[in-house]
C-alpha positions in Angstrom: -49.1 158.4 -6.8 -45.8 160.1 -8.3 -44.0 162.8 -6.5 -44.5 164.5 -10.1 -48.5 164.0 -9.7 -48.5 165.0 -5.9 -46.1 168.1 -7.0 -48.2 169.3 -9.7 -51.7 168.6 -7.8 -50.6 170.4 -4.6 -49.0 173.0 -6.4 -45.3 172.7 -4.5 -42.6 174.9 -5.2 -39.6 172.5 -6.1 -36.9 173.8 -4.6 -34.4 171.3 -6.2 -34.9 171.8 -9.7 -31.6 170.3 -10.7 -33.4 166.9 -9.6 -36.2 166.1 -11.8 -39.7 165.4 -10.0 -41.3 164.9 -13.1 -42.5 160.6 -13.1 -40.7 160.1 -9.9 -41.0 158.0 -7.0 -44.1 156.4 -6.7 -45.3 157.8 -3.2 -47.6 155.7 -1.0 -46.7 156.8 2.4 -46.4 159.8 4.6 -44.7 161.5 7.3 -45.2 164.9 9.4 -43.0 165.4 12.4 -40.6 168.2 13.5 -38.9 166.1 16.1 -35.9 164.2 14.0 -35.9 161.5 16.5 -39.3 160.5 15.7 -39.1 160.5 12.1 -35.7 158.1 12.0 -38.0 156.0 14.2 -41.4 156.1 12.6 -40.9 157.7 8.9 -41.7 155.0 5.9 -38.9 154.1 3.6 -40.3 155.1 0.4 -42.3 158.0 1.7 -42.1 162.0 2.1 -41.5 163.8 5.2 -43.4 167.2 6.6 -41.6 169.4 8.5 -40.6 172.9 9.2 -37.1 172.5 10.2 -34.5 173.4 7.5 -31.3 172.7 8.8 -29.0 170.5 8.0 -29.4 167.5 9.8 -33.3 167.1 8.0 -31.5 166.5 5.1 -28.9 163.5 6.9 -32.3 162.2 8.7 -34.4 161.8 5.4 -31.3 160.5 3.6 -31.0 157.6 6.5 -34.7 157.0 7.0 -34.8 156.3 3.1 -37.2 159.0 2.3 -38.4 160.1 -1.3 -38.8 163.9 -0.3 -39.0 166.1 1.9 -41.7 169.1 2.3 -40.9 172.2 4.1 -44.6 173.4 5.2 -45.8 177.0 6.8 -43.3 178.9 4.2 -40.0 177.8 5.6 -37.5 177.6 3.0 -33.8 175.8 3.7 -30.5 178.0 3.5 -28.4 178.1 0.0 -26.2 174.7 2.0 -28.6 173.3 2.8 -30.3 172.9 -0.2 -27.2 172.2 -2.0 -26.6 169.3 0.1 -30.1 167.7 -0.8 -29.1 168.5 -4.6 -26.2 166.4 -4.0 -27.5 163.9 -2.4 -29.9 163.4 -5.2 -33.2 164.2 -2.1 -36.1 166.6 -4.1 -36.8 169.4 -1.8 -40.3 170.9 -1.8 -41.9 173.4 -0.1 -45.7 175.3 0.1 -47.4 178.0 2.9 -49.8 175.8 3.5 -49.7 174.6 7.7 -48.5 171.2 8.0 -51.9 170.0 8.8 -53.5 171.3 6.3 -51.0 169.6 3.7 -50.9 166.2 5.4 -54.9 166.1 5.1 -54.9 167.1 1.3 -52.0 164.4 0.9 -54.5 162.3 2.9 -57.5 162.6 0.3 -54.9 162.5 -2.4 -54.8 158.0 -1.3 -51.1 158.4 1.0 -51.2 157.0 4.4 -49.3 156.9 7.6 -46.8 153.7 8.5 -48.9 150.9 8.4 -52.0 152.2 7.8 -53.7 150.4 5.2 -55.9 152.7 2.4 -59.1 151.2 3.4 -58.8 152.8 6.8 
């Protein structure tokens, strides 16, 4: 699925609308952590990150682990820099009120999967 698709389905607020979303990525893969650690270790190269920390150091964490986008869930929104620095670095920020679980299990039905799970699971 598109970030574009998964965008428009979920209803995200694009927080980085210099960076077009629209046919994007194609996104296959998921991941939802708040501990940075665990997503340079365990996040797919390819896929989107959940989260509700918005400093700085998401941003350098996504851009390293090779992420697509990143989605600040509960209502967090990054700081004016911070956001910036994703515009820069060409990384689409998102962001919806939804919890983080909630979000993960619509992303879920929507076909994307953990690291190495396979769709038929």
């Amino acid at each position: 699925m598109t970030l574009g698709n998964i965008v428009s389905t979920l209803g995200l607020e694009v927080l980085t609308p210099e960076l077009s979303v629209n046919g994007g990525a194609d996104v296959e893969k998921g991941h939802a952590s708040d501990l940075l650690s665990d997503v340079l270790a365990h996040a797919p190269s390819g896929g989107i990150l959940l989260t509700i920390q918005v400093h700085m150091n998401v941003i350098a964490v996504a851009l390293h682990a090779g992420l697509s986008a990143v989605i600040f869930t509960e209502g967090m929104r990054p700081e004016e820099l911070v956001r910036l620095r994703a515009v820069q670095e060409g990384l689409p920020l998102l962001a919806t009120n939804e919890s983080t679980f909630e979000l993960a299990g619509r992303l879920y039905a929507l076909g994307l999967r953990g690291r190495g799970q396979a769709e038929s699971e």
